[in-house]
CHARMM-style PDB file with segment names, atoms N, HN, CA, C and O in Angstrom:
ATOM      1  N   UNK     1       4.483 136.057 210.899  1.00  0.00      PROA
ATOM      2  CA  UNK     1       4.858 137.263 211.605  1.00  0.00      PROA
ATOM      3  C   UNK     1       4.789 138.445 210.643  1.00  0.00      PROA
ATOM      4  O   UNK     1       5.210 138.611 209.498  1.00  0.00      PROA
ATOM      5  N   UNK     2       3.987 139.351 211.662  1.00  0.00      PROA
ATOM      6  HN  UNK     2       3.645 139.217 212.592  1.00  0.00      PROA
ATOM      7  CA  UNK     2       4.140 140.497 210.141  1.00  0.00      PROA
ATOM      8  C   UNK     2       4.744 141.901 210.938  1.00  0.00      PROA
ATOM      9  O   UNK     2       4.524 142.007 212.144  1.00  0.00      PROA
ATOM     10  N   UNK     3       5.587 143.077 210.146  1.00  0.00      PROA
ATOM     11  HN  UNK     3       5.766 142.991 209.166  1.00  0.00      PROA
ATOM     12  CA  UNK     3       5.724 144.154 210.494  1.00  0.00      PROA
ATOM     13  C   UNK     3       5.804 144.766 209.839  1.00  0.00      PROA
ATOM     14  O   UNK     3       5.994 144.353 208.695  1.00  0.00      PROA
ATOM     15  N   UNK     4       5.719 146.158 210.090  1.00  0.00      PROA
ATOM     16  HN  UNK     4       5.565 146.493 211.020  1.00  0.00      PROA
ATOM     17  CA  UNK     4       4.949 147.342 208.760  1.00  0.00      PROA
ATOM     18  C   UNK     4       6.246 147.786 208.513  1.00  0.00      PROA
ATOM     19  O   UNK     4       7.271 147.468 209.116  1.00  0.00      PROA
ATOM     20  N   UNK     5       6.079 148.740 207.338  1.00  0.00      PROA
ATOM     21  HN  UNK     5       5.246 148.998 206.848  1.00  0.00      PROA
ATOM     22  CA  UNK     5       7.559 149.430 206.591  1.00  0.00      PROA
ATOM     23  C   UNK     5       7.012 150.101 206.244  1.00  0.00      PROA
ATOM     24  O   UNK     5       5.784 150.038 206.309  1.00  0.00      PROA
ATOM     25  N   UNK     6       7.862 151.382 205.531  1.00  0.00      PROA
ATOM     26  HN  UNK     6       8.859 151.433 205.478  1.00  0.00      PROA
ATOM     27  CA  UNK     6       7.488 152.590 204.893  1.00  0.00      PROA
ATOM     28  C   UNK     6       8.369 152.564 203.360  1.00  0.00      PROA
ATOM     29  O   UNK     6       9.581 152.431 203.189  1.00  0.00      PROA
ATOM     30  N   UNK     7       7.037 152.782 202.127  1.00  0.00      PROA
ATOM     31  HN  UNK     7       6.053 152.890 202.266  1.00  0.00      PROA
ATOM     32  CA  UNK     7       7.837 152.600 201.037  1.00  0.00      PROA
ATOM     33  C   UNK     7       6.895 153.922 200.101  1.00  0.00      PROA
ATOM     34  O   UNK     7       5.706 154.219 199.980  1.00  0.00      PROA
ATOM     35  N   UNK     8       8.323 154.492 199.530  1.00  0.00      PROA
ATOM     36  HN  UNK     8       9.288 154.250 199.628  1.00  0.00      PROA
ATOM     37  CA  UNK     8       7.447 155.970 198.832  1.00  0.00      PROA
ATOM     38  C   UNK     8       7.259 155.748 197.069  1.00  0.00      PROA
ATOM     39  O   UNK     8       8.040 155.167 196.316  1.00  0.00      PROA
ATOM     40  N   UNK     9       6.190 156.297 196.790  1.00  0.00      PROA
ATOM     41  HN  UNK     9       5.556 156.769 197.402  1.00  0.00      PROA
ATOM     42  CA  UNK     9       5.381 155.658 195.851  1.00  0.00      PROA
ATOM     43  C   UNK     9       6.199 156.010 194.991  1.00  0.00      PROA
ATOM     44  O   UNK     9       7.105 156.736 195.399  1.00  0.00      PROA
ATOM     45  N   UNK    10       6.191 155.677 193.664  1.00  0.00      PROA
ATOM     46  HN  UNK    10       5.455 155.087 193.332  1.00  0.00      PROA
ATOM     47  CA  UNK    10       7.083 155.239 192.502  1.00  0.00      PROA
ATOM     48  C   UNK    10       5.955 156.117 191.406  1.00  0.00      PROA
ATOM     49  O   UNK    10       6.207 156.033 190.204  1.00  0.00      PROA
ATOM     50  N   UNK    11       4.742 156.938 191.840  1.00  0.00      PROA
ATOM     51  HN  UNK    11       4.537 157.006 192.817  1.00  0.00      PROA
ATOM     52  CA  UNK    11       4.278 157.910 190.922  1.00  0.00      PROA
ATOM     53  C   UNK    11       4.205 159.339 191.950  1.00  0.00      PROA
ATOM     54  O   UNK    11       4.587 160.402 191.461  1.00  0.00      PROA
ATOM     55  N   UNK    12       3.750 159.307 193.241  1.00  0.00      PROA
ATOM     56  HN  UNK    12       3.440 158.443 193.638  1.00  0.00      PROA
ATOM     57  CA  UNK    12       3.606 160.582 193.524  1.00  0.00      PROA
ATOM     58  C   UNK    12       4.555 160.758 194.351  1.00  0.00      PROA
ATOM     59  O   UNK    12       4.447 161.890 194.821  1.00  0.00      PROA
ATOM     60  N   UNK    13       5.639 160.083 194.869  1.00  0.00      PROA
ATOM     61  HN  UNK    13       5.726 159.163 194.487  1.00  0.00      PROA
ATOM     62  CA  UNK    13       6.350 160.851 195.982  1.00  0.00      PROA
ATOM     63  C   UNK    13       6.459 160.517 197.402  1.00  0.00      PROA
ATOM     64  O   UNK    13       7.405 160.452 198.187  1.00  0.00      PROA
ATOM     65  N   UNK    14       4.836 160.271 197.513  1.00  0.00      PROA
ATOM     66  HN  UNK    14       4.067 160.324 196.875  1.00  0.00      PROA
ATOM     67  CA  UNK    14       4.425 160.559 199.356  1.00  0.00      PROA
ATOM     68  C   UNK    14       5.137 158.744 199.900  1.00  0.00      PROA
ATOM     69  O   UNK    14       5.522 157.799 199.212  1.00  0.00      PROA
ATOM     70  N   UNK    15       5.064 158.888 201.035  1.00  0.00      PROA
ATOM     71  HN  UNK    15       4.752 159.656 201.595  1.00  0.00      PROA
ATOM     72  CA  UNK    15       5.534 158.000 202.194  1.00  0.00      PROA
ATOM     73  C   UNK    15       3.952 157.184 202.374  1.00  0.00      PROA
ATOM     74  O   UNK    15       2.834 157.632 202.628  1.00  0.00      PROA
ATOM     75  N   UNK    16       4.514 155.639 202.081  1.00  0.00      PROA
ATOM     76  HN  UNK    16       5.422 155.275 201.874  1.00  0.00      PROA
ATOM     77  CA  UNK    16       2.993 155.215 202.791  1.00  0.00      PROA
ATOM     78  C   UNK    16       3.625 153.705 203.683  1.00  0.00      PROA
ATOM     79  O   UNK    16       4.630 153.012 203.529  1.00  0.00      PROA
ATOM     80  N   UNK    17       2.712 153.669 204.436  1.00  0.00      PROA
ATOM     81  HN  UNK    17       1.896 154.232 204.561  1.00  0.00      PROA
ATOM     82  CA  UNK    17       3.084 152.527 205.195  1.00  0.00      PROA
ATOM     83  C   UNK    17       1.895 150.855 205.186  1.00  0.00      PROA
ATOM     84  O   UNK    17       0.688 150.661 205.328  1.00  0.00      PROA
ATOM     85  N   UNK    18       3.241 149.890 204.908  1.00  0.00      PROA
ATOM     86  HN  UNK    18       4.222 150.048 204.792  1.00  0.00      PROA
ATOM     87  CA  UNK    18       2.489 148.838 204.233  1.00  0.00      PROA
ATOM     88  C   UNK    18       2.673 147.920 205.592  1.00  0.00      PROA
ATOM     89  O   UNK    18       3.114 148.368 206.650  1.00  0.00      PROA
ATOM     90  N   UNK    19       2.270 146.603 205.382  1.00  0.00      PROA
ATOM     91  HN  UNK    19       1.911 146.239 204.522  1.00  0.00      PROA
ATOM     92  CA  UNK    19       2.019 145.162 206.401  1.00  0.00      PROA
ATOM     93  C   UNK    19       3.391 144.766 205.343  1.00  0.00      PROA
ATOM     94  O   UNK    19       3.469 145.186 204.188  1.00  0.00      PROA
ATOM     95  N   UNK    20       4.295 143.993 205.915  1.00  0.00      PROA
ATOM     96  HN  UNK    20       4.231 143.652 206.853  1.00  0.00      PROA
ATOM     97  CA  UNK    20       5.170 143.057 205.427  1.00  0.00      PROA
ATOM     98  C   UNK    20       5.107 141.219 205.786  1.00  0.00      PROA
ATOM     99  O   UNK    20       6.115 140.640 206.193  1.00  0.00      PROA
ATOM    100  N   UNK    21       4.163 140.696 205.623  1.00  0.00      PROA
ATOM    101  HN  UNK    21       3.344 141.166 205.293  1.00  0.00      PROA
ATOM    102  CA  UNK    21       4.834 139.008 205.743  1.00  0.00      PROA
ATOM    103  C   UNK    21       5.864 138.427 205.855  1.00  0.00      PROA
ATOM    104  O   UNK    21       6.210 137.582 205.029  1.00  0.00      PROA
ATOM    105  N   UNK    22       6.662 138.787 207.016  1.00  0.00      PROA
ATOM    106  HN  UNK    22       6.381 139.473 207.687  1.00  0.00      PROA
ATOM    107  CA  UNK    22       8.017 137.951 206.957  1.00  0.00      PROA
ATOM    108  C   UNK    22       8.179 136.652 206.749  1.00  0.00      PROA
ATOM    109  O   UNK    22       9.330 136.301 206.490  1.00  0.00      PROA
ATOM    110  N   UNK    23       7.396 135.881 206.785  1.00  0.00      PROA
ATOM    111  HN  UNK    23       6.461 136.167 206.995  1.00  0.00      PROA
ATOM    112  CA  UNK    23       7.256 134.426 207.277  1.00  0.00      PROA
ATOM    113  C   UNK    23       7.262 134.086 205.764  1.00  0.00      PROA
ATOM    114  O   UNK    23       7.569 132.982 205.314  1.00  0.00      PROA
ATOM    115  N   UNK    24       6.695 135.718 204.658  1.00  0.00      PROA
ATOM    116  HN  UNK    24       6.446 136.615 205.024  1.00  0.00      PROA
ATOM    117  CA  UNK    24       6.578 134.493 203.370  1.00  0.00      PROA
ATOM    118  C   UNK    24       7.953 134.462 202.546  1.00  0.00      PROA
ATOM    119  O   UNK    24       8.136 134.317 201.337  1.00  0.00      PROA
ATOM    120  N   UNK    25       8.913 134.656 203.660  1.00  0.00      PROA
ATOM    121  HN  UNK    25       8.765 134.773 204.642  1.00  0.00      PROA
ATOM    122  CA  UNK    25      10.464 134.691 202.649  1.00  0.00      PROA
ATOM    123  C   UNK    25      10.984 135.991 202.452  1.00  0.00      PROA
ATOM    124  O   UNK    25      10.256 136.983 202.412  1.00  0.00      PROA
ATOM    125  N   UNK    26      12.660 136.043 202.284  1.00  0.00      PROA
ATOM    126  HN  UNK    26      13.252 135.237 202.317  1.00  0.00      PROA
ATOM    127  CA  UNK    26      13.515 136.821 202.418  1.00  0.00      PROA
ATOM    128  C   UNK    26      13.191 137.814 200.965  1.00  0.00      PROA
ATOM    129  O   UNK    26      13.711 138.925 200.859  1.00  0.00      PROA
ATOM    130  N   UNK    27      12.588 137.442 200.261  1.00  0.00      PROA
ATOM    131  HN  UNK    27      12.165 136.540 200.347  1.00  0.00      PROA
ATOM    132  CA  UNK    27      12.696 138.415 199.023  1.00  0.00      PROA
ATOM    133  C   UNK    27      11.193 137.597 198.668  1.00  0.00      PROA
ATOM    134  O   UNK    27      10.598 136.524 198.574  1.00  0.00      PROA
ATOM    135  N   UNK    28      11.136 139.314 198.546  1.00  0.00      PROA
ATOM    136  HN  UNK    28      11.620 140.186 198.622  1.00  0.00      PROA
ATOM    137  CA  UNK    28       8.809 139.328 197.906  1.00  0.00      PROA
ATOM    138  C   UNK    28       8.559 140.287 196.870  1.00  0.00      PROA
ATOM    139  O   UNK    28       9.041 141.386 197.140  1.00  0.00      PROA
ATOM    140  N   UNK    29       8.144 140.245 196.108  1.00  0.00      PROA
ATOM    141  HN  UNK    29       7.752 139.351 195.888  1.00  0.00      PROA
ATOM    142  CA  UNK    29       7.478 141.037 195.311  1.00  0.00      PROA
ATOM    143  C   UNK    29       5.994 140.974 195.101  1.00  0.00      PROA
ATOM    144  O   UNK    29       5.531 139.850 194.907  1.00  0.00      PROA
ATOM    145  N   UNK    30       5.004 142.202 195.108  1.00  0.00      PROA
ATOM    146  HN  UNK    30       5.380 143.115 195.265  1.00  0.00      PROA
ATOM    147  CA  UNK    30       3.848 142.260 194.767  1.00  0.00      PROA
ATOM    148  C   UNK    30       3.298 143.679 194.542  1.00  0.00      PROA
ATOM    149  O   UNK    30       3.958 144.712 194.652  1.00  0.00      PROA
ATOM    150  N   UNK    31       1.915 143.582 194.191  1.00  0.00      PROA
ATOM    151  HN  UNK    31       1.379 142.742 194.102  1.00  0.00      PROA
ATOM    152  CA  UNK    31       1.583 145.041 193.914  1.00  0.00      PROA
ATOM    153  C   UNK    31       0.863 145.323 194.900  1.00  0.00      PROA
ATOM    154  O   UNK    31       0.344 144.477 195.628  1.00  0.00      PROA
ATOM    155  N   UNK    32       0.699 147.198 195.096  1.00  0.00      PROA
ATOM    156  HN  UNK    32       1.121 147.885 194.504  1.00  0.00      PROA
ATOM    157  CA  UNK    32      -0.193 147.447 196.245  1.00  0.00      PROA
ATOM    158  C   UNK    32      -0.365 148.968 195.342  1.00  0.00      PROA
ATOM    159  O   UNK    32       0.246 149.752 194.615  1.00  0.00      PROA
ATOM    160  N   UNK    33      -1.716 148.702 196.017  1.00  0.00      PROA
ATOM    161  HN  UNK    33      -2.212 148.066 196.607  1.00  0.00      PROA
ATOM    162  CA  UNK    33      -1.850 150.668 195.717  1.00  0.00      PROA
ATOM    163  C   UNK    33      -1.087 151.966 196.682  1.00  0.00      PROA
ATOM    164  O   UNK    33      -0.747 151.735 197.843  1.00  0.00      PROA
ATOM    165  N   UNK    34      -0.938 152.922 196.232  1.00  0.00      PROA
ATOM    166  HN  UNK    34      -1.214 153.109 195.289  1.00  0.00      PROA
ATOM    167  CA  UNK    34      -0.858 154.139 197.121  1.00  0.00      PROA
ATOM    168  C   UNK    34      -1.787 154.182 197.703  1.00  0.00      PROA
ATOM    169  O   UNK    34      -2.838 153.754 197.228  1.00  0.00      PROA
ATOM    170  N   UNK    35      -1.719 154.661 198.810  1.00  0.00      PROA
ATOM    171  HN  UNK    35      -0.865 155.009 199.197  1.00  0.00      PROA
ATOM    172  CA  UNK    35      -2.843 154.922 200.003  1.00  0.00      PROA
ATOM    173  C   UNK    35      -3.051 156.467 199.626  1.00  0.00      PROA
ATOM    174  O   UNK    35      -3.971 156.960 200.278  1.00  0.00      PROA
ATOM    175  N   UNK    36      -2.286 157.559 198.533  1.00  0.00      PROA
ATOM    176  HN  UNK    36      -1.539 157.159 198.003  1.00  0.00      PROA
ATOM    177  CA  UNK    36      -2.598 159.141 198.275  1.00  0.00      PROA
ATOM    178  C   UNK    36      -3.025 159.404 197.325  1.00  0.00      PROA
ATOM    179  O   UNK    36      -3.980 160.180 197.373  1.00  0.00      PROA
ATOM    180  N   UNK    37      -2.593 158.946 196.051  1.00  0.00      PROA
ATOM    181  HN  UNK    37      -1.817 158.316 196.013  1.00  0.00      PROA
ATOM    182  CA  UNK    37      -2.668 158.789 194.574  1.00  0.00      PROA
ATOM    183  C   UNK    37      -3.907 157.831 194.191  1.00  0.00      PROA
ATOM    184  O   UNK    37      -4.908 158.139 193.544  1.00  0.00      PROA
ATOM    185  N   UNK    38      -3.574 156.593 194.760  1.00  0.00      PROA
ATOM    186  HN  UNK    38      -2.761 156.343 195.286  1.00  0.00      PROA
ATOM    187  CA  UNK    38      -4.046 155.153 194.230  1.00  0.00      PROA
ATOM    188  C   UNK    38      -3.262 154.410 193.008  1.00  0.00      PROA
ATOM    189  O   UNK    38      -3.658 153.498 192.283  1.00  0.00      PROA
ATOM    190  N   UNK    39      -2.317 154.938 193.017  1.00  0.00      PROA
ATOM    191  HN  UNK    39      -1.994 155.679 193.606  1.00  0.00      PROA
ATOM    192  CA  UNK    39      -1.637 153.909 191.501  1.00  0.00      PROA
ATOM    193  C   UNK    39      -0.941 153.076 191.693  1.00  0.00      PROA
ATOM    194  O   UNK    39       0.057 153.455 192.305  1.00  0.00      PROA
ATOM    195  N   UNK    40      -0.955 152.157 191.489  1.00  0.00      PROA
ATOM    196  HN  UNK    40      -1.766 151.849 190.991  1.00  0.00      PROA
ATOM    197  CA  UNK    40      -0.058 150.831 191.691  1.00  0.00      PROA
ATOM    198  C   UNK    40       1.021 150.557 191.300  1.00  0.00      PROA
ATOM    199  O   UNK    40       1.402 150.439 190.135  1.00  0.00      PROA
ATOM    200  N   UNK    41       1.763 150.402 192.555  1.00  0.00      PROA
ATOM    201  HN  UNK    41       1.453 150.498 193.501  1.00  0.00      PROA
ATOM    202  CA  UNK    41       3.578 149.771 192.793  1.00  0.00      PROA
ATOM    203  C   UNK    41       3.870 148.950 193.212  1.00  0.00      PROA
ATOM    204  O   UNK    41       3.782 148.486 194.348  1.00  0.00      PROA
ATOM    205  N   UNK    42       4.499 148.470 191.823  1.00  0.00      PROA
ATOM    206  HN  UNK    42       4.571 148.847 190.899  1.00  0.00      PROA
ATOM    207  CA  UNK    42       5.409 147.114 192.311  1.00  0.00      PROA
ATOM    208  C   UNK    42       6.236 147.424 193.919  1.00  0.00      PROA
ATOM    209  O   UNK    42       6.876 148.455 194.124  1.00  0.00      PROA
ATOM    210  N   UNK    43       6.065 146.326 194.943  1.00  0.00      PROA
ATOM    211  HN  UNK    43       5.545 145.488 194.777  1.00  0.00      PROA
ATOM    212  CA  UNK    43       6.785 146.373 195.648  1.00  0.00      PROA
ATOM    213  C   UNK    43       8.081 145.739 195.567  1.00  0.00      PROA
ATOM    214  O   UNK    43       8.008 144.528 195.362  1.00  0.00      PROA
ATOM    215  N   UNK    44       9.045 146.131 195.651  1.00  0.00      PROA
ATOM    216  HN  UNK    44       9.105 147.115 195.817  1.00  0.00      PROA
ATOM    217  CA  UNK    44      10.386 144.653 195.983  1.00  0.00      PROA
ATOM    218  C   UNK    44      10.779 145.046 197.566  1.00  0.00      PROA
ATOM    219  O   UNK    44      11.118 146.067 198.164  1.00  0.00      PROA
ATOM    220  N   UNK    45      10.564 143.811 197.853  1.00  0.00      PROA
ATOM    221  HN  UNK    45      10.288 142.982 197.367  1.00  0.00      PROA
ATOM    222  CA  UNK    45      10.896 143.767 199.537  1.00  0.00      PROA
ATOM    223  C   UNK    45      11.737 142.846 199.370  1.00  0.00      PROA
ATOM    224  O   UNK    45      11.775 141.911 198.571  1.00  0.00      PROA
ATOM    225  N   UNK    46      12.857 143.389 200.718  1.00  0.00      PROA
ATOM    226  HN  UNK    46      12.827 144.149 201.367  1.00  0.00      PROA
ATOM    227  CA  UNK    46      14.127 142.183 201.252  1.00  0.00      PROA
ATOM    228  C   UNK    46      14.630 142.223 202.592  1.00  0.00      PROA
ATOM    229  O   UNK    46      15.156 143.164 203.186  1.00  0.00      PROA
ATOM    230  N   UNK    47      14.447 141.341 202.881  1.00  0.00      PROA
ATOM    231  HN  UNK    47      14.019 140.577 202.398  1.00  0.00      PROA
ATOM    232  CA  UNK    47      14.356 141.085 204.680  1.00  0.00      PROA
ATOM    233  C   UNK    47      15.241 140.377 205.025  1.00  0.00      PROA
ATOM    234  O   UNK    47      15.296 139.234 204.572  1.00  0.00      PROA
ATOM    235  N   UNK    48      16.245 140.868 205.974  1.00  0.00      PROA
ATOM    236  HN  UNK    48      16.201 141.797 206.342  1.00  0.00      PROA
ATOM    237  CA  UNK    48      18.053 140.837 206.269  1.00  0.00      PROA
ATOM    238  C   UNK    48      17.070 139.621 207.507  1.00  0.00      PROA
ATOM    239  O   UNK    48      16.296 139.927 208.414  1.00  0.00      PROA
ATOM    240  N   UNK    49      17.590 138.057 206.970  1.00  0.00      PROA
ATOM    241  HN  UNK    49      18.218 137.808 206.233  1.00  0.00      PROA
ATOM    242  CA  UNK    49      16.777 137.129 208.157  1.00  0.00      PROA
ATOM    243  C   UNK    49      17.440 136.734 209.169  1.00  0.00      PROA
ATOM    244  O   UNK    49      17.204 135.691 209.779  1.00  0.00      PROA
ATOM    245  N   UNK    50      18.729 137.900 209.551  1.00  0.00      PROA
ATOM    246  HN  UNK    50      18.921 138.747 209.055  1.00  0.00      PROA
ATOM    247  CA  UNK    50      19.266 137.831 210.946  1.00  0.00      PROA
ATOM    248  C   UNK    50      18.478 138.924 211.832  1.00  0.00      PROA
ATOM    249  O   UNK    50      17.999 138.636 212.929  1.00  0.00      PROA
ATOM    250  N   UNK    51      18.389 140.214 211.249  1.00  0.00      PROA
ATOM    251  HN  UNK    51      18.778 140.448 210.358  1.00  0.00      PROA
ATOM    252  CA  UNK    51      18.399 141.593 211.766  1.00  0.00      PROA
ATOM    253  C   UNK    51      17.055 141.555 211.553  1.00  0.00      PROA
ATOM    254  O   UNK    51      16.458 142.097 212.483  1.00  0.00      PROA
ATOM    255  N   UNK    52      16.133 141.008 210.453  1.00  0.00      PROA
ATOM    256  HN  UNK    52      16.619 140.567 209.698  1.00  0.00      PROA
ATOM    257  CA  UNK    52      15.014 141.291 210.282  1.00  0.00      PROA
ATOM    258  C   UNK    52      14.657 142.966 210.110  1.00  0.00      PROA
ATOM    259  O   UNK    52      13.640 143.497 210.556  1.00  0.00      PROA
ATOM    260  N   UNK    53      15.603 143.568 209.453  1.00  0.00      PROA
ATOM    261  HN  UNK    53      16.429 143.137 209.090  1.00  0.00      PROA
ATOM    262  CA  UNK    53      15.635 144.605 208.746  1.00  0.00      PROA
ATOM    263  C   UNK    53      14.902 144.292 207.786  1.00  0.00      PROA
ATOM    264  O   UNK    53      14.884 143.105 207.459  1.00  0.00      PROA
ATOM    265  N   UNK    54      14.084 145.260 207.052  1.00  0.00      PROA
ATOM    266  HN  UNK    54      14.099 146.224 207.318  1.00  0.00      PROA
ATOM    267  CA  UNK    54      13.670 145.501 205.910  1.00  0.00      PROA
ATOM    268  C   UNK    54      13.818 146.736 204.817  1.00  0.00      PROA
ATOM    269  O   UNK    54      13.723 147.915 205.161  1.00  0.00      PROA
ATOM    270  N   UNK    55      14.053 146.326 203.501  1.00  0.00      PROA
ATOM    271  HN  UNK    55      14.130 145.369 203.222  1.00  0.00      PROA
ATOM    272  CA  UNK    55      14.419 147.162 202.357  1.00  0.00      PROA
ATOM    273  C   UNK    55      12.636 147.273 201.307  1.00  0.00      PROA
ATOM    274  O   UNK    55      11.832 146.351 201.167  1.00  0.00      PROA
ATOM    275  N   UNK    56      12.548 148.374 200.880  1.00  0.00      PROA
ATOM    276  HN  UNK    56      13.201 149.122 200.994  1.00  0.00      PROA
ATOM    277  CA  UNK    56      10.937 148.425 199.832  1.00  0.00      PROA
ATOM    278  C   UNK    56      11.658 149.264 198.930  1.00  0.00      PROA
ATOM    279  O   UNK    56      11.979 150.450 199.002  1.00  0.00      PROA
ATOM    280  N   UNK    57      11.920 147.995 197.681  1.00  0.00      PROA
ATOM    281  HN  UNK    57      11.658 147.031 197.623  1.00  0.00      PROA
ATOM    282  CA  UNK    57      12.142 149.477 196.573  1.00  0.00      PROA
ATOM    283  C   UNK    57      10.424 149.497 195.604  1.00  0.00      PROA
ATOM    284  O   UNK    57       9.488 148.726 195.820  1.00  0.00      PROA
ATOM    285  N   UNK    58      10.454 150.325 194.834  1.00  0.00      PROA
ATOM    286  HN  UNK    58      11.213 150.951 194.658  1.00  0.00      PROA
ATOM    287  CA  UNK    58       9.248 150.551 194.149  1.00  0.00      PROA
ATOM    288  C   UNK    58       9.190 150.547 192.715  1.00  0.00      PROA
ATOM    289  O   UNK    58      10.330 150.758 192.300  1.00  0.00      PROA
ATOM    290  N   UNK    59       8.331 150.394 191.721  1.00  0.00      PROA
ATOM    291  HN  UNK    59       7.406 150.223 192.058  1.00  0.00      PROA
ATOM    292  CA  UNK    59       8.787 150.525 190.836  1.00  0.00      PROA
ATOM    293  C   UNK    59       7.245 150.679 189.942  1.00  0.00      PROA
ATOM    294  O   UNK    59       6.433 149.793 190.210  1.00  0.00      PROA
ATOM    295  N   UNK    60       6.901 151.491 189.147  1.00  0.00      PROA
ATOM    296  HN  UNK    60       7.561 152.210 188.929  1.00  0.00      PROA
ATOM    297  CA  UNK    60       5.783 151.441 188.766  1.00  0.00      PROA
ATOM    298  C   UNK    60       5.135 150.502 187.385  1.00  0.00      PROA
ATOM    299  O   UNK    60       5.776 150.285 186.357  1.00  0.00      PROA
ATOM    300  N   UNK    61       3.678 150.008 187.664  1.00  0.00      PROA
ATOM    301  HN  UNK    61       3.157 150.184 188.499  1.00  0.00      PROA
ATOM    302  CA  UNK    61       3.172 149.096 186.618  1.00  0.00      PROA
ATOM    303  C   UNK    61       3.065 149.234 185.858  1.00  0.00      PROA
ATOM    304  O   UNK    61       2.318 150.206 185.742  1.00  0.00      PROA
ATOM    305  N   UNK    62       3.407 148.789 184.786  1.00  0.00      PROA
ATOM    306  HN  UNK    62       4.014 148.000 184.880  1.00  0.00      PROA
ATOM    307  CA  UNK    62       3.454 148.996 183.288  1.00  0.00      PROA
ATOM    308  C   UNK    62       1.964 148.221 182.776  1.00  0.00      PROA
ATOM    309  OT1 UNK    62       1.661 148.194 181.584  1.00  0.00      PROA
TER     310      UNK     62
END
């Protein structure tokens, strides 16, 4: 099952909207580019597996 989220980039600022994999577990991490910039952020995702809420913090690649 997948549903999108909005997570703001960890170099420029802007709002971008990603695909989330719920199915692959309550806590994910991976990288994705900005869809404005292009620089790559760590994602940390966490998915409340009652509410199926979702959290995107960011954090940039070293």
């Amino acid at each position: 099952m997948e549903n999108t989220a909005e997570y703001i980039c960890a170099y420029c600022g802007e709002a971008n909207v990603t695909f989330i994999d719920i199915s692959a577990g309550s806590q994910q991490s991976y990288v994705e580019d900005c869809q404005v910039c292009c620089q790559p952020n760590i994602l940390y995702v966490r998915i409340d597996e009652e509410t199926l809420d979702l959290e995107i913090d960011t954090d940039v690649e070293s």
